[in-house]
N, C-alpha and C positions, 0 to 999 in steps of 0.2 A: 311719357314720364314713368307711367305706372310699370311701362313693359321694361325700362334701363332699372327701375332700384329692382326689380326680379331678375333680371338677369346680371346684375349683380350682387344678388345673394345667393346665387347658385355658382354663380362664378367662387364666391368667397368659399361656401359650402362644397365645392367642388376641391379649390385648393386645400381647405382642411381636412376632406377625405385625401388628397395625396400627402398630405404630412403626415398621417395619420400612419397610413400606408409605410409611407418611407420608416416613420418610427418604430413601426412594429417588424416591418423586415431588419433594422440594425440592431433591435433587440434582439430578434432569432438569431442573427448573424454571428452575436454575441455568445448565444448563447452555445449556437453548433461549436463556437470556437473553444470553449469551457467543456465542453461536453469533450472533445477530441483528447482537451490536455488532460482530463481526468483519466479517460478511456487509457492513455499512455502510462499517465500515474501509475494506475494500478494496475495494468500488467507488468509494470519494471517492480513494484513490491511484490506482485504476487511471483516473479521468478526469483528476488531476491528471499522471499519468507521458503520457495521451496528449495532455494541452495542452503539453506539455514537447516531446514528437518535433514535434507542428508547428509548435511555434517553434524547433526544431533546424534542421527545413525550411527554414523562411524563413531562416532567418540565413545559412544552408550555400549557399544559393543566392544574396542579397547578396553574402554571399563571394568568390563566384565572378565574380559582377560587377564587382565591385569591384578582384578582380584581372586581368579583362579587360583594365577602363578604365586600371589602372595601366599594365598590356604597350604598351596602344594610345599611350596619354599619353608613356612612355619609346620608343617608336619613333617617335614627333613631333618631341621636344625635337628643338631646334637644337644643333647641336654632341656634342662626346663625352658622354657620360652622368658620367664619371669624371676628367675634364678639372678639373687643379688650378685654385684661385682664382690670379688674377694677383699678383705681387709687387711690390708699391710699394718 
C-alpha cells in the first residue's frame, strides 16, 4: 500500500513536471514567435525611416537651390525690390 500511494505521487509529480515542461516550451514558443515579428517590424521602419532621410536630403538641398535662385533672381530685378505700385 505504502509502495502504490509513492508511486503515485511520483507518477502525479512526474506528470506535473511534464506540464510544467510543455508550459514553459509554449511560452518560448511564444515568445520566439514575437521576437521574429518584432525583428521584421523594425527592419521594414528602419528601411522606411532611412528612405525618409534621403528624401529629407534631396529636398534640403532643392531648398537650397531654390533659395539661391531666388537671391540671384532679387539682385537682377530691375528697380527697387520694394518700390510701391504707381498711382492712377
Amino acid at each position: 500500500m505504502a509502495y502504490e500511494n509513492l508511486a503515485c505521487k511520483n507518477e502525479t509529480r512526474g506528470t506535473h513536471v511534464t506540464n510544467e515542461i510543455k508550459t514553459l516550451t509554449e511560452r518560448i514558443d511564444a515568445l520566439e514567435t514575437r521576437l521574429a515579428y518584432q525583428d521584421d517590424t523594425i527592419e521594414t521602419l528602419n528601411q522606411a525611416i532611412t528612405a525618409q532621410w534621403k528624401q529629407i536630403d534631396v529636398l534640403t538641398r532643392q531648398l537650397a537651390q531654390l533659395h539661391e535662385r531666388l537671391h540671384e533672381a532679387e539682385a537682377n530685378a530691375p528697380g527697387p525690390a520694394n518700390e510701391p505700385p504707381p498711382h492712377y
